[in-house]
C-alpha positions in Angstrom: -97.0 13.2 195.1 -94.6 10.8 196.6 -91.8 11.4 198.7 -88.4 10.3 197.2 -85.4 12.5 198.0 -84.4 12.0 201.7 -81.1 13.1 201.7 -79.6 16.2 203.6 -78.1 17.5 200.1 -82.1 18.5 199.4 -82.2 20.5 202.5 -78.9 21.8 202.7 -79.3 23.0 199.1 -82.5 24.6 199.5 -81.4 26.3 202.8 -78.1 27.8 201.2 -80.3 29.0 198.5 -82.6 30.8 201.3 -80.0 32.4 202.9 -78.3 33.8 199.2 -81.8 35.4 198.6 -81.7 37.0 202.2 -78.4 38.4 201.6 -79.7 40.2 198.4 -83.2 41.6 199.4 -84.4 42.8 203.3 -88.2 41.9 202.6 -91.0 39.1 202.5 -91.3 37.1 199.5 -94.0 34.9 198.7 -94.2 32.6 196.4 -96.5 30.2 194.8 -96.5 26.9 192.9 -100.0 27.3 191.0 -102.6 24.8 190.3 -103.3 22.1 187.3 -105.7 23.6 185.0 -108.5 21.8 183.5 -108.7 20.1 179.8 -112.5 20.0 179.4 -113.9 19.5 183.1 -112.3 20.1 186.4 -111.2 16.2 186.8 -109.5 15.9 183.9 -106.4 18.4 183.6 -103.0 19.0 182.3 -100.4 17.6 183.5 -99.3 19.9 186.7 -95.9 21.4 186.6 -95.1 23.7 189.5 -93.6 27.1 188.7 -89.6 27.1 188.6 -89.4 30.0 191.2 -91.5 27.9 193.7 -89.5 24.8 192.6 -86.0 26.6 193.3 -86.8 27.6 196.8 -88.9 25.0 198.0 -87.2 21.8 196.1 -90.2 19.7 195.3 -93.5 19.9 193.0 -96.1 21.0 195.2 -99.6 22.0 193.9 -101.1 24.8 195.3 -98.6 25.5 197.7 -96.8 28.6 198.8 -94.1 29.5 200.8 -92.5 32.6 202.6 -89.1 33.0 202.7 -87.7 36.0 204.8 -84.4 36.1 206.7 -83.2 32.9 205.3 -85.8 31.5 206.6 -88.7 29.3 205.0 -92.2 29.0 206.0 -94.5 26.6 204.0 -98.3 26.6 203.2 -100.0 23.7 202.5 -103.2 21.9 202.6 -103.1 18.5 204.0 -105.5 16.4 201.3 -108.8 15.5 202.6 -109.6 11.7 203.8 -112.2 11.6 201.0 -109.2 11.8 197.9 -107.6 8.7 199.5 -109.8 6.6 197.6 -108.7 8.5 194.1 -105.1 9.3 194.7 -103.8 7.0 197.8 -102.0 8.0 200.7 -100.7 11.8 200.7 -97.7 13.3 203.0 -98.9 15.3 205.0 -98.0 18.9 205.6 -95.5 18.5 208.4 -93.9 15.7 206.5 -93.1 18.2 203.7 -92.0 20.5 205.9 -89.7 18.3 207.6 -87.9 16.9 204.1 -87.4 20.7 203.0 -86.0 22.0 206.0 -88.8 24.7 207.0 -89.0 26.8 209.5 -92.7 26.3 209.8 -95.6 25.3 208.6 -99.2 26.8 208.1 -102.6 25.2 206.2 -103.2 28.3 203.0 -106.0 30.0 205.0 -102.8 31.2 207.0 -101.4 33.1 204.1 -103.0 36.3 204.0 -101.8 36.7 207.6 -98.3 36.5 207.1 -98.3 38.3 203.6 -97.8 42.1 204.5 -95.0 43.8 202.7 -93.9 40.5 200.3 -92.6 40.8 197.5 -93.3 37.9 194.8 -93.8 36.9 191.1 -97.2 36.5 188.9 -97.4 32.7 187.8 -98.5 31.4 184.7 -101.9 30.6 185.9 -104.8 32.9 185.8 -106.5 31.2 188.7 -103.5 31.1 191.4 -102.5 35.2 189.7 -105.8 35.9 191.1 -105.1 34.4 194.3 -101.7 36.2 194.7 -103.3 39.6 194.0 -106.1 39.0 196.6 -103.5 38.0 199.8 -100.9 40.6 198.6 -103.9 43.4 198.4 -102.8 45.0 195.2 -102.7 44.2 191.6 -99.6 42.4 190.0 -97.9 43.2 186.9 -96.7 40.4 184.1 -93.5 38.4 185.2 -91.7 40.2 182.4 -92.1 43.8 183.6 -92.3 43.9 187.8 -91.7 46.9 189.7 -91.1 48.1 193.1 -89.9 45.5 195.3 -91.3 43.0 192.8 -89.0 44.2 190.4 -86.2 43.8 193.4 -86.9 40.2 193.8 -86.6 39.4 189.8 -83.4 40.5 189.6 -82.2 38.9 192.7 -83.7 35.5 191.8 -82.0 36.1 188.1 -78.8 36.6 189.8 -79.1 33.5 191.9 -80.4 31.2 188.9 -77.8 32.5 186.4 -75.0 29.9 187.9 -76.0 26.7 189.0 -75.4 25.1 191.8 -74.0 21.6 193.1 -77.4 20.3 193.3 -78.7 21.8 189.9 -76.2 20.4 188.0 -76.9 16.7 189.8 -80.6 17.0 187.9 -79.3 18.8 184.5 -76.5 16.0 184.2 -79.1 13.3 184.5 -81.9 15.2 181.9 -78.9 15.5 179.6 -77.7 11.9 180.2 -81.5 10.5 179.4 -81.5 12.8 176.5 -79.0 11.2 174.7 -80.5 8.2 175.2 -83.9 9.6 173.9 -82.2 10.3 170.2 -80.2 7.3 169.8 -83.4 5.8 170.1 -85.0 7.9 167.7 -82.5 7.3 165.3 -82.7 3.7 165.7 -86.2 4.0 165.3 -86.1 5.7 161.9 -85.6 2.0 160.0 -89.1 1.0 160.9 -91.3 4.4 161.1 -93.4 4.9 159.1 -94.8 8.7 159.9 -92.7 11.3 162.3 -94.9 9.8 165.2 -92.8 6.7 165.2 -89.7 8.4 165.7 -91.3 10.3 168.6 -92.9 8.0 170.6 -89.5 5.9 170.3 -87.8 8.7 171.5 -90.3 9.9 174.4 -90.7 6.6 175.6 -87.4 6.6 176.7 -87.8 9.7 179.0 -90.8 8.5 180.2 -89.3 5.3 181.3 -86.7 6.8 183.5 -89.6 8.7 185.6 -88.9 12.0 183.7 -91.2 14.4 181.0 -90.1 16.5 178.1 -89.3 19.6 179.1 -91.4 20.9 175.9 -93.2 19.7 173.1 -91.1 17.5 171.6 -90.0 18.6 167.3 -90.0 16.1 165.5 -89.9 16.8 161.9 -89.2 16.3 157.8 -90.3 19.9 157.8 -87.1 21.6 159.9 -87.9 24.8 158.3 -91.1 25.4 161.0 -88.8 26.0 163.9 -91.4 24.8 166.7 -93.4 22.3 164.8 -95.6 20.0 166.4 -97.5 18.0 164.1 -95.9 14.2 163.4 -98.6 13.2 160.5 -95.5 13.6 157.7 -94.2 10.1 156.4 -90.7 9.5 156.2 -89.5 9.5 152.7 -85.8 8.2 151.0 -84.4 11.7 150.8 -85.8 13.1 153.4 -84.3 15.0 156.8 -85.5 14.7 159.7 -85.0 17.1 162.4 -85.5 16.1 166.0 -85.2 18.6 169.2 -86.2 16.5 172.0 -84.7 17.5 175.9 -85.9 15.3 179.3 -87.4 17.1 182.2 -86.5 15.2 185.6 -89.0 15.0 188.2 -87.5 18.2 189.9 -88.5 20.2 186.6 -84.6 20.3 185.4 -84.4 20.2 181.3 -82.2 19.4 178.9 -82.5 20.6 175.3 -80.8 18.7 172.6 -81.2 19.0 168.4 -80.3 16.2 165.8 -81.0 16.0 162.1 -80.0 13.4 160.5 -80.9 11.5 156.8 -84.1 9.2 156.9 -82.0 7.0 154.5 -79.2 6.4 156.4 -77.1 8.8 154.0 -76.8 12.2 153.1 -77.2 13.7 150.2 -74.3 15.7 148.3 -76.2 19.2 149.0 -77.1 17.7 152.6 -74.0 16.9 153.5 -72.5 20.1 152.2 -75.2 22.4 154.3 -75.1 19.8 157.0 -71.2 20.6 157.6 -71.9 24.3 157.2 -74.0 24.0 160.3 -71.5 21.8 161.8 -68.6 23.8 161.7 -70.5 26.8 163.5 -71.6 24.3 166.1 -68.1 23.8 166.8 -66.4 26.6 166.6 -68.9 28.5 168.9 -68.6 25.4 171.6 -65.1 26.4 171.6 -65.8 30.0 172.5 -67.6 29.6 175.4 -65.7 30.1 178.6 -66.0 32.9 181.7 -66.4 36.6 180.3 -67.0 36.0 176.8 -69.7 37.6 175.3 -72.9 35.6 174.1 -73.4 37.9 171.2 -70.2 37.3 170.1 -70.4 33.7 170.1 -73.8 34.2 168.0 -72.0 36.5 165.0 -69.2 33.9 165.0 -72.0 31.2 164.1 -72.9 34.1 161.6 -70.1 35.1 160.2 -69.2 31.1 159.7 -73.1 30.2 158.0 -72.2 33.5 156.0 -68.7 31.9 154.3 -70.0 28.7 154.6 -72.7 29.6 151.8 -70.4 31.9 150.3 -68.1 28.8 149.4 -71.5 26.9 148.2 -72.1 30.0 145.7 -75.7 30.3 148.2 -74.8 33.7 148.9 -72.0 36.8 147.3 -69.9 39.1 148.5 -67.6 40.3 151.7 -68.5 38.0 155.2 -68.4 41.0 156.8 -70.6 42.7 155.0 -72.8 40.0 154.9 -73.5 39.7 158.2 -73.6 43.3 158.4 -76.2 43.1 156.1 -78.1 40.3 157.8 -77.8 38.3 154.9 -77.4 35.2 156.6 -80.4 35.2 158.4 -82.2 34.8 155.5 -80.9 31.0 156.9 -79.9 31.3 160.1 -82.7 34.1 161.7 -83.1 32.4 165.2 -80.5 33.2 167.8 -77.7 30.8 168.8 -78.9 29.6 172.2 -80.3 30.5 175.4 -79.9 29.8 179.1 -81.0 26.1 180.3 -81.8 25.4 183.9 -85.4 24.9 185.6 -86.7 25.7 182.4 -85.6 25.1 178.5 -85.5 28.6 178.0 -84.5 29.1 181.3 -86.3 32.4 183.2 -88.0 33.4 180.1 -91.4 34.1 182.2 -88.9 36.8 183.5 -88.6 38.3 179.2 -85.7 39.9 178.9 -84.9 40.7 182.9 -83.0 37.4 182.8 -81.8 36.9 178.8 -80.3 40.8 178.9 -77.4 42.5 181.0 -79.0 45.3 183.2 -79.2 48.0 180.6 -79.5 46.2 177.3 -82.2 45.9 174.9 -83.2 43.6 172.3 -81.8 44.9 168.6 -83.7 45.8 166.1 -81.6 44.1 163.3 -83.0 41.1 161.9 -80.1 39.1 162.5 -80.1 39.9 166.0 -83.6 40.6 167.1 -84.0 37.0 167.9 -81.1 36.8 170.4 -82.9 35.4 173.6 -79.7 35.5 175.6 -77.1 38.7 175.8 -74.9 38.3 178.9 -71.6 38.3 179.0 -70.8 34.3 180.1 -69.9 33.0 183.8 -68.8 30.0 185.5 -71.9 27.8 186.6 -73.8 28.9 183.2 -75.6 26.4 180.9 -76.3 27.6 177.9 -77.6 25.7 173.9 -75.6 26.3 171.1 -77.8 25.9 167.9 -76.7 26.8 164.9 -79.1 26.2 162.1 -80.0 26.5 158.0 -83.6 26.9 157.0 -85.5 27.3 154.2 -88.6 29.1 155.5 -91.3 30.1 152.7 -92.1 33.1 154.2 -88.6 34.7 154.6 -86.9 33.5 151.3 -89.9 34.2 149.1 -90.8 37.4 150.8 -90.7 40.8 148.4 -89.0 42.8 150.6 -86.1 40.4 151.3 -86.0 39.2 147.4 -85.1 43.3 146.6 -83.0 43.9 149.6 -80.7 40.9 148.9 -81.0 40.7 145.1 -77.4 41.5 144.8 -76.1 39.2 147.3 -78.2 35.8 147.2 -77.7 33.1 144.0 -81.8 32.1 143.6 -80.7 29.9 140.7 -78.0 28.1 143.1 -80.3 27.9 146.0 -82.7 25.9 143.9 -79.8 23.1 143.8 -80.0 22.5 148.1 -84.3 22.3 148.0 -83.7 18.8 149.3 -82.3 20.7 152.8 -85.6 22.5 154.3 -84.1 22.5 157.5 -81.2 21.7 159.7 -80.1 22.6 163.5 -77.3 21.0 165.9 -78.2 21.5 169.3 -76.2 20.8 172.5 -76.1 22.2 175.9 -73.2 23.9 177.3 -71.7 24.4 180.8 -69.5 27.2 181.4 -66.3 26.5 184.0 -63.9 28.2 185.5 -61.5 27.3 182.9 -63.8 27.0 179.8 -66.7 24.5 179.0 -68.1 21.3 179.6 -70.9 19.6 176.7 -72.8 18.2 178.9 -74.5 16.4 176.1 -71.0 15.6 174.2 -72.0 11.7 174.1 -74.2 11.9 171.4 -72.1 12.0 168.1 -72.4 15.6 165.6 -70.0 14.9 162.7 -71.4 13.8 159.5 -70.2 10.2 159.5 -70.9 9.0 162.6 -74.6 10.4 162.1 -75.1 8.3 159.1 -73.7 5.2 160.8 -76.1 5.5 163.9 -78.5 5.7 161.5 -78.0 3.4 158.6 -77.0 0.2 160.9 -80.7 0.3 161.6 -82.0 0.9 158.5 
């Protein structure tokens, strides 16, 4: 790892965030980075990425690192690298160094740990190896991120409570993953003229991320099939008449993402049935941008993008009857089944190790209805928030063709007419969202949404 942030607003960040923690819980908490996992031998591994709870106390991507915070304090432990890994990896900082950028009280070597580790609190990584090594120093078993309890469960809900809103220094990194973002999909769009599968428009698009010293915060899609919502295969070519579907977001080197969805016409131009679904999705996008402000309610941001995919179909003869009844109905997520966003922050889906804990208002469960069941975020919005909105049309195989849903919604889907749009497997507008005092900033709003100004990104390249 090398050093690159020497400026006070590291530690003076880090240290306000020590103190908020203190002022919410009156125990130890430990918590750990984990440890790269191997591919195929112990050499060769993943890429490391430190876990975001570490990472918002402690500031910078340690591997197998801990710290204790307690009081507002911060103590770190660390292993200074052997002489013998120079040769492989260079020079290292050394373990007072670290210290000494973050602003810790102290600093112990691990083998220290165990001493300093009665009565913490803390939350199960990711990694079976390092979970291991938490239940051994803490002398008791630990339960999954998503349901804690005891003081465990104390800590979770403080953390959520801190992460929710983000500060100065947050929004420093989540500005400049959104800003290299933007970038990416130009670039991909400007790539479409000369790809010849999906990869090309990837690797145009990650290269640009990976120029500016940053990583995608998640597997890049990148897609003519925008119906499989997480896709990851780029074999596909690119065919006249074809959609492509691209939801690419930058990680910075501090692990802050962005998350950021285009489709647009391998052509240069969309089709009649395209463009009519593609404006459909649009208007959603919009409208529910222009909802978001302090003390509205997520859910009700996601059934306006319902309730406006529901007419929206209705005027394309997709779909029959009332809106309201419609969406009652869940008819629209025959199209529309994912939820419209999430929370954004350390990670994409920001605290989702936590489940529900950090999605969900205390008290609030997950609905049964399939038009909701999907919701990953229910909170009612606040001031230092970023959130996606993502509205979306699919045609998925296994939804539309289903028995069930065929019976169900015999009387309110027009089979015959959806046969018209089969050009339109998928489609999804994606930008992130920051809630303010007096409303909302896009923090991805430079890359262009309408229509027209799609096509002209695109077809001056093609």
């Amino acid at each position: 790892m090398t050093i690159t942030q020497g400026d006070d607003l590291l530690t003076h960040t880090l240290q306000q965030r020590w103190q908020k923690l203190a002022s919410l819980i009156n125990f130890p908490v430990i918590l750990w980075s984990g440890r790269s996992i191997p591919r195929n031998y112990p050499a060769l591994t993943y890429p490391f990425r430190a876990s975001s709870h570490f990472l918002y106390f402690a500031g910078l991507p340690l591997e197998n690192a801990a710290i204790r915070l307690e009081s507002g304090k911060l103590e770190l432990f660390l292993d200074d690298a052997p002489a013998s890994s120079t040769l492989w990896h260079g020079e290292m900082p050394k373990r007072a160094e670290i210290a000494e950028l973050i602003g810790a009280d102290a600093a112990f070597p691990m083998a220290e740990l165990k001493a300093r580790s009665t009565n913490a609190a803390t939350i199960a990584v990711q990694d079976s190896w390092t979970q291991l090594q938490q239940s051994q120093i803490l002398d008791r078993p630990l339960a999954p991120p998503n349901s804690p309890t005891g003081i465990d469960l104390e800590l979770t809900q403080a953390i959520v409570s801190l992460r929710l809103s983000h500060d100065a220094a947050s929004l420093v990194e989540l500005r400049q993953a959104a800003a290299v973002t933007v970038e990416a999909h130009k670039a991909g769009m400007a790539a479409t003229r000369n790809a010849k599968i999906e990869a090309g428009v990837r690797a145009a698009m990650e290269s640009v991320i990976i120029s500016k010293n940053m990583t995608y915060a998640y597997p890049s899609i990148v897609t003519v099939h925008g119906e499989v919502l997480h896709s990851e295969h780029y074999h596909n070519s690119l065919q006249t008449g074809d959609l492509l579907l691209a939801d690419v977001g930058a990680e910075t080197s501090m692990g802050w993402a962005a998350d950021v969805t285009r489709t647009w016409p391998v052509s240069g131009k969309f089709s009649p049935t395209q463009r009519a679904i593609y404006d459909v999705v649009w208007a959603a996008h919009d409208a529910c941008i222009d909802k978001v402000s302090p003390g509205v309610e997520y859910q009700d941001i996601h059934l306006l993008a319902a309730r406006i995919m529901a007419e929206g179909l209705v005027d394309l003869g997709i779909l029959q009857g009332n809106v309201e009844d419609l969406v009652e109905m869940d008819a629209h997520a025959l199209f529309f089944v994912h939820g419209i966003g999430h929370l954004i922050g350390l990670d994409v889906h920001d605290m989702e190790d936590l489940g529900d804990l950090a999605g969900y208002e205390e008290g609030r469960t997950r609905s049964s209805r399939f038009g909701l069941g999907f919701l990953r975020l229910n909170r009612v919005l606040r001031p230092g928030m970023l959130v996606s909105i993502e509205p979306g049309f699919y045609q998925v195989p296994a939804i539309l063709n289903s028995s069930e849903n065929r019976a169900k919604y015999k009387n309110f889907v027009k089979w015959e007419e959806l046969e018209k749009f089969a050009d339109v497997r998928g489609i999804r507008i994606e930008d992130d969202i920051l809630v303010i005092n007096d409303g909302r900033e896009v923090l991805t709003g430079k890359l262009p949404t309408k229509a027209p100004e799609i096509e002209e990104l695109v077809a001056v390249n093609t």
